[in-house]
C-alpha positions as a Markdown table, in Angstrom:
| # | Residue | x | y | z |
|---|---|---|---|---|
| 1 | Unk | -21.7 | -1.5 | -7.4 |
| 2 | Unk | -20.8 | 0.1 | -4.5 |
| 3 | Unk | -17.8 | 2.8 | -4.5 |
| 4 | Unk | -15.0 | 2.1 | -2.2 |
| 5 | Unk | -11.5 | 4.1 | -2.1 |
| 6 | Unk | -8.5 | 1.8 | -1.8 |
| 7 | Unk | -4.7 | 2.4 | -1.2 |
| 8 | Unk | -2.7 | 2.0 | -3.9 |
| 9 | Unk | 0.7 | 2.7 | -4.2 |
| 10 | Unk | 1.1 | -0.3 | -7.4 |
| 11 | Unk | 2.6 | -2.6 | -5.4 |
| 12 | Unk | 1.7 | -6.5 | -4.7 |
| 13 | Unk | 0.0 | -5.5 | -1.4 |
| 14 | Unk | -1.9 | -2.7 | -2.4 |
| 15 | Unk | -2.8 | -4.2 | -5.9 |
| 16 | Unk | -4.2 | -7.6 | -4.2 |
| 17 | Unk | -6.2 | -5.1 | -1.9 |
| 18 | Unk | -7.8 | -3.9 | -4.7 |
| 19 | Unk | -8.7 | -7.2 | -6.4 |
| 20 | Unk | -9.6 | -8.0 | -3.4 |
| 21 | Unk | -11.9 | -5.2 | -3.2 |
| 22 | Unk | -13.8 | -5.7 | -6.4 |
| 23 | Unk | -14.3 | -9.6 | -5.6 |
| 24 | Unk | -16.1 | -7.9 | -2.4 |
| 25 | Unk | -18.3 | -6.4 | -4.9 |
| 26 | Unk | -17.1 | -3.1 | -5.1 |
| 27 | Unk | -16.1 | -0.5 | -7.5 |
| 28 | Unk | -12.8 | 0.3 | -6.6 |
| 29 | Unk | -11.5 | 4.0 | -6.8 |
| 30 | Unk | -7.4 | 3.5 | -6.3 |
| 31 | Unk | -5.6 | 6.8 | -4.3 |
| 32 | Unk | -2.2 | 7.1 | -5.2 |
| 33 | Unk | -0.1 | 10.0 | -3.3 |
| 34 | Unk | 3.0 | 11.1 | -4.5 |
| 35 | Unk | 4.8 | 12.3 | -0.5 |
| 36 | Unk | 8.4 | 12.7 | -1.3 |
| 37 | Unk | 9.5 | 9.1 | -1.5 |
| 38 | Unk | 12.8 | 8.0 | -3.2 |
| 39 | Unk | 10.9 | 4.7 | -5.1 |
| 40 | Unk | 8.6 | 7.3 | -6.8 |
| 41 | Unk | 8.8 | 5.3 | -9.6 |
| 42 | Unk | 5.7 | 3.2 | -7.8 |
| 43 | Unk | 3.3 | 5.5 | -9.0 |
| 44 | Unk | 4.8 | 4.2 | -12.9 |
| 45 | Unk | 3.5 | 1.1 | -11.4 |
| 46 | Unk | 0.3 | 2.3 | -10.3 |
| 47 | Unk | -0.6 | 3.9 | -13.2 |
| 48 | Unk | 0.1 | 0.6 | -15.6 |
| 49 | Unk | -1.4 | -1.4 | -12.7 |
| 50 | Unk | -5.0 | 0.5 | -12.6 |
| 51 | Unk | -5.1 | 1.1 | -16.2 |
| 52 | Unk | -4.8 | -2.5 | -16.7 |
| 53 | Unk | -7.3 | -3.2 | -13.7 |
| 54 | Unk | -9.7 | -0.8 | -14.8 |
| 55 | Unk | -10.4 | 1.1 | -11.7 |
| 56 | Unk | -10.0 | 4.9 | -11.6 |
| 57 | Unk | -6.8 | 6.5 | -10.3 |
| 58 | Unk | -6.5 | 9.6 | -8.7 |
| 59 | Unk | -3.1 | 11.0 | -7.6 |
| 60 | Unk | -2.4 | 13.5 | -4.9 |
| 61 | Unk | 0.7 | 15.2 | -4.4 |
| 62 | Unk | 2.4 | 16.4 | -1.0 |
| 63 | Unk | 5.7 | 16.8 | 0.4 |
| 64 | Unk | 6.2 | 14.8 | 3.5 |
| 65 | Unk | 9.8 | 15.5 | 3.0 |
| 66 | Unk | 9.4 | 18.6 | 5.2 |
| 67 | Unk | 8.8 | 16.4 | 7.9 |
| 68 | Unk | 11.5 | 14.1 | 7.3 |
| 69 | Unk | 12.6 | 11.8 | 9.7 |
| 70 | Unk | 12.9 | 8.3 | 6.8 |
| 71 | Unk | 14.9 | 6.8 | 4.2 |
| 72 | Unk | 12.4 | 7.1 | 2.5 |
| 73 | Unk | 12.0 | 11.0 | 2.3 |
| 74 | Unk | 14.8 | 12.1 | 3.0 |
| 75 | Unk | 18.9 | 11.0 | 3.0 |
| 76 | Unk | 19.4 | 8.2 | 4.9 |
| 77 | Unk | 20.8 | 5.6 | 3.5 |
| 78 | Unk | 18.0 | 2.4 | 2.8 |
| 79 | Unk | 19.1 | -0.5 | 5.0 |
| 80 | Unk | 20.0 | -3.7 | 2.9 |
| 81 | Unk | 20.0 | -7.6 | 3.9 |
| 82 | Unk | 18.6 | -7.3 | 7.0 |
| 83 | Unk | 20.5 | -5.1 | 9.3 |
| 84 | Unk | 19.5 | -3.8 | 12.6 |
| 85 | Unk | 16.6 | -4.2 | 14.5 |
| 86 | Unk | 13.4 | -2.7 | 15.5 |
| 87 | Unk | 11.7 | -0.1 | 13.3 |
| 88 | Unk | 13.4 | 0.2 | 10.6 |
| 89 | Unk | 14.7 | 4.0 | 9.0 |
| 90 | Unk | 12.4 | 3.2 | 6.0 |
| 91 | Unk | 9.4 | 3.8 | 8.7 |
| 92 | Unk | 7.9 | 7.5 | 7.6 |
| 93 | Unk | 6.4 | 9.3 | 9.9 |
| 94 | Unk | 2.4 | 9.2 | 10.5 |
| 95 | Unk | 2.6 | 8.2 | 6.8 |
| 96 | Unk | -0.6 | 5.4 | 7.0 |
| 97 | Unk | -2.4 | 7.7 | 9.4 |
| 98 | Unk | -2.2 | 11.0 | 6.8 |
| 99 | Unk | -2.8 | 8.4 | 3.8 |
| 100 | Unk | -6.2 | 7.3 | 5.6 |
| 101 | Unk | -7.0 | 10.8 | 6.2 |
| 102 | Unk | -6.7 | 11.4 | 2.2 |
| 103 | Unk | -8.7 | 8.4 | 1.4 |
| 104 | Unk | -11.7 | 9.0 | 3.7 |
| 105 | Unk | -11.6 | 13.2 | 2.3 |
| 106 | Unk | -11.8 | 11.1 | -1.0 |
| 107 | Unk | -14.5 | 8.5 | 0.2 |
| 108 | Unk | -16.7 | 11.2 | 1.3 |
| 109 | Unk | -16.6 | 13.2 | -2.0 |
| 110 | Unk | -17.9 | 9.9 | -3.7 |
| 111 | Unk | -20.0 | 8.7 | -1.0 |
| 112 | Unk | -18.3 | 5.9 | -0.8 |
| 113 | Unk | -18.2 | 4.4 | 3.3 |
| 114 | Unk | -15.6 | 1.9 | 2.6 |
| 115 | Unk | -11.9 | 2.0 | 2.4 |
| 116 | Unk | -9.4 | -0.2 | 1.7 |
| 117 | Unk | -5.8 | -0.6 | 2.7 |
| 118 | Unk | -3.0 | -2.9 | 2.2 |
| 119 | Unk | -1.2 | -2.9 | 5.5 |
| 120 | Unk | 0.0 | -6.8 | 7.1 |
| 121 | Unk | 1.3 | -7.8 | 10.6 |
| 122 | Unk | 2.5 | -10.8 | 9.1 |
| 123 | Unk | 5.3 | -10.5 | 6.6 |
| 124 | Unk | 6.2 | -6.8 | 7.2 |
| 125 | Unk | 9.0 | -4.2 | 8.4 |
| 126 | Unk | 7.5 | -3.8 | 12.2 |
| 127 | Unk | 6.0 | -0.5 | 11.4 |
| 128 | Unk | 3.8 | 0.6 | 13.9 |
| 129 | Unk | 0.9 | 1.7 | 11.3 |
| 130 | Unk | 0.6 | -1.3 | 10.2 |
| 131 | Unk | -1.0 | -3.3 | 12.9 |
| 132 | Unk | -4.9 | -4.0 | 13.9 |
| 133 | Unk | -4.6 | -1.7 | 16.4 |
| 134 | Unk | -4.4 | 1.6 | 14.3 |
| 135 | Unk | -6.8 | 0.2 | 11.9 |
| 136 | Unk | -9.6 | 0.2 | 14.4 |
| 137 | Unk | -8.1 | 3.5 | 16.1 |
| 138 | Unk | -8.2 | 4.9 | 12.7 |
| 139 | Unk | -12.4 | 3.6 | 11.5 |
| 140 | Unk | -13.5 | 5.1 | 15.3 |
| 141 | Unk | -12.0 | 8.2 | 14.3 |
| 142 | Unk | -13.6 | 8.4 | 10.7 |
| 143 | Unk | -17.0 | 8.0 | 11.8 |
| 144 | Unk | -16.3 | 11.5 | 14.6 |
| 145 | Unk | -14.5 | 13.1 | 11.9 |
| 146 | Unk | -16.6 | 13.8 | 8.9 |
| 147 | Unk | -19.6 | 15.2 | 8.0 |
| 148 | Unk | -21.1 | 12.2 | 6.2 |
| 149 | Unk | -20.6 | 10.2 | 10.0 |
| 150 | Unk | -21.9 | 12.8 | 12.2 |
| 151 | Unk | -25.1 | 13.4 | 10.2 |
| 152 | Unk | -25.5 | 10.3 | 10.0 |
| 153 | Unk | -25.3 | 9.7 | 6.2 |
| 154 | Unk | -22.3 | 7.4 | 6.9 |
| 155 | Unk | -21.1 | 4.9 | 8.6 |
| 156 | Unk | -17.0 | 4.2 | 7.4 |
| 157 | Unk | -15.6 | 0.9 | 7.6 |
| 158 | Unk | -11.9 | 0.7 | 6.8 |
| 159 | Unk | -11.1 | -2.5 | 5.7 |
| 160 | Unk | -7.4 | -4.7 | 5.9 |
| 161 | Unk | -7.9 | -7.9 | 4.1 |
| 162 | Unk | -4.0 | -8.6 | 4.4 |
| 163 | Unk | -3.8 | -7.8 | 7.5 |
| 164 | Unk | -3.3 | -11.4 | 9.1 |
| 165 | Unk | -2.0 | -13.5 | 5.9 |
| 166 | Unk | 1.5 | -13.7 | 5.5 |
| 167 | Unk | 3.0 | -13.0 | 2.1 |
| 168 | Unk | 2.6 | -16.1 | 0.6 |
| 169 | Unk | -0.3 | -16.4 | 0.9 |
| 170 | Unk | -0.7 | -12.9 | -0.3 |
| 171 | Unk | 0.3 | -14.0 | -3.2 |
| 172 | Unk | -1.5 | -17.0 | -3.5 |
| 173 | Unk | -5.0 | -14.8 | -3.0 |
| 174 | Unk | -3.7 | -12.7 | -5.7 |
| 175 | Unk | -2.9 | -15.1 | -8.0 |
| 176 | Unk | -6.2 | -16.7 | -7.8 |
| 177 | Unk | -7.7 | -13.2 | -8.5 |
| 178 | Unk | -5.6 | -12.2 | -11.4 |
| 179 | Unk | -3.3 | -9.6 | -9.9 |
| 180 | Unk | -0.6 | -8.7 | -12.8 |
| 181 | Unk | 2.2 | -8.9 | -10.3 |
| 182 | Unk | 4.5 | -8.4 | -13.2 |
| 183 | Unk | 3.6 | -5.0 | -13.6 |
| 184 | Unk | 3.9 | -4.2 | -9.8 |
| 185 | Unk | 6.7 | -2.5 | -8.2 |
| 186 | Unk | 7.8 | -2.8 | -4.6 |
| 187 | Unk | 11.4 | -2.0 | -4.0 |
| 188 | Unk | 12.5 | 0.8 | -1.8 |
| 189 | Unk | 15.5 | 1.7 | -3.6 |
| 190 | Unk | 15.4 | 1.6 | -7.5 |
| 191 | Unk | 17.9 | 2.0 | -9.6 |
| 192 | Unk | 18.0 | 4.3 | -12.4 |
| 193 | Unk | 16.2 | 2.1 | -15.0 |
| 194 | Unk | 13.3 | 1.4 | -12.6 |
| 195 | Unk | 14.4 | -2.1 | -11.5 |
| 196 | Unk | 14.6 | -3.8 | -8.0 |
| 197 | Unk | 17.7 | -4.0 | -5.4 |
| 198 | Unk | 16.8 | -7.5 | -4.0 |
| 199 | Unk | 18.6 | -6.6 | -1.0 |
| 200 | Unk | 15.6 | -4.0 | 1.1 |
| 201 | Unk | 13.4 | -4.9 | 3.4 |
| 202 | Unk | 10.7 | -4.8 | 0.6 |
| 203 | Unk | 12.2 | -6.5 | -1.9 |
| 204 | Unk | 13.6 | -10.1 | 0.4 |
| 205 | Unk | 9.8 | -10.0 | 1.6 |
| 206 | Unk | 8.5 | -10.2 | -2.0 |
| 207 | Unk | 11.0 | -12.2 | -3.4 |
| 208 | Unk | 10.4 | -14.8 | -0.1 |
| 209 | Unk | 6.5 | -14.8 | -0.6 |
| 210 | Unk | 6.9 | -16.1 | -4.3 |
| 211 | Unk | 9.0 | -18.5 | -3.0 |
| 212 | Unk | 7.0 | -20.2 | -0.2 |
| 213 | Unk | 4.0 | -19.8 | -2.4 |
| 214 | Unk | 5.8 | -21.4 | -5.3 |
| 215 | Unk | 4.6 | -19.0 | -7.4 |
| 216 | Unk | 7.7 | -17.6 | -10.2 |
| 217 | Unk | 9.1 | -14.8 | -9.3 |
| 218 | Unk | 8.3 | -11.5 | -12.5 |
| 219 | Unk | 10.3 | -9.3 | -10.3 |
| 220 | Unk | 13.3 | -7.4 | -12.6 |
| 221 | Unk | 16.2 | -7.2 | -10.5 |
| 222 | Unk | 19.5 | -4.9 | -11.1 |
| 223 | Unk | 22.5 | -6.8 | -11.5 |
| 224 | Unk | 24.3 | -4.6 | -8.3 |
């Protein structure tokens, strides 16, 4: 089976991508990066998540704190039940574009030419990485910005199977391949004990995929 790095921050998009990418035929390698976010408790997630998957998990650490500029990474507070409009404060900064960049340094360690990532224009926040547009933007600029591509030992396709399904359906796709959605974590803003507002952006998606699928929701809320 053919390598192929994938995305994966253990949550219900990223761990469908991965399913996804093994029903494609691949060997999945999952990237994980620990940036500086407030819901670190993901990477919890992604470690069960893999383990259980069997797909080696490789976890690199930076600080996009520094930059700041999110809720995420920084102090602002995590917008709840909808409020506002536009891009949300939970947006980080060139956060898809410097994940990429990680996974295709990764892909061309393992000579892997395909890369996987979990991003929808469906059922999402409006963040701008997100959308086709950067993930053709971003597979032009892998093959003129590695060695593999310019010798010609390459050619990098960057794949977004979720791209154009709404979360439902997400959902459904995952349940058919076995996703453990139980052991995924998606909430922006945790509480102590690990479990789920139900009130973030992230969390009334989820929670509103499992209903129009009609799939049960395993998510553990906190009672605040």
């Amino acid at each position: 089976m053919r390598p192929a790095v994938v995305l994966f921050s253990g949550g219900l998009d990223s761990t469908t991508c991965l399913a996804v990418a093994r029903e494609d035929g691949f060997a999945p390698h999952a990237l994980a990066v620990r940036y500086g976010q407030r819901h670190a408790r993901e990477l919890d997630a992604a470690e069960r998540v893999a383990r259980m998957l069997g797909a080696p998990l490789k976890i690199v650490s930076l600080d996009l704190r520094a930059v700041g500029g999110s809720a995420l990474t920084g102090d602002l507070e995590v917008p709840k039940d909808g409020v506002g409009g536009g891009i949300p404060v939970t947006y980080v900064p060139a956060r898809n574009t410097v994940l990429l960049g990680l996974a295709l340094g990764y892909a061309e360690t393992l000579d892997a030419q395909d890369l996987y990532i979990g991003v929808n224009a469906i059922d999402y926040s409006g963040y701008p990485d997100c959308r086709p547009a950067f993930v053709e933007a971003f597979e032009k600029l892998a093959n003129v910005a590695t060695a593999a591509a310019v010798e010609g030992r390459a050619r990098y396709r960057v794949h977004a199977p979720l791209l154009q399904l709404s979360k439902a359906q997400i959902i459904e796709l995952g349940t058919r391949l076995g996703v453990p959605y139980a052991m995924t974590h998606s909430c922006y803003d945790p509480d102590p004990q690990g479990r789920a507002c139900g009130r973030c952006d992230s969390c009334r998606l989820r929670a509103q995929g499992f209903r129009e699928a009609g799939v049960p929701d395993p998510t553990v809320y906190s009672p605040r």
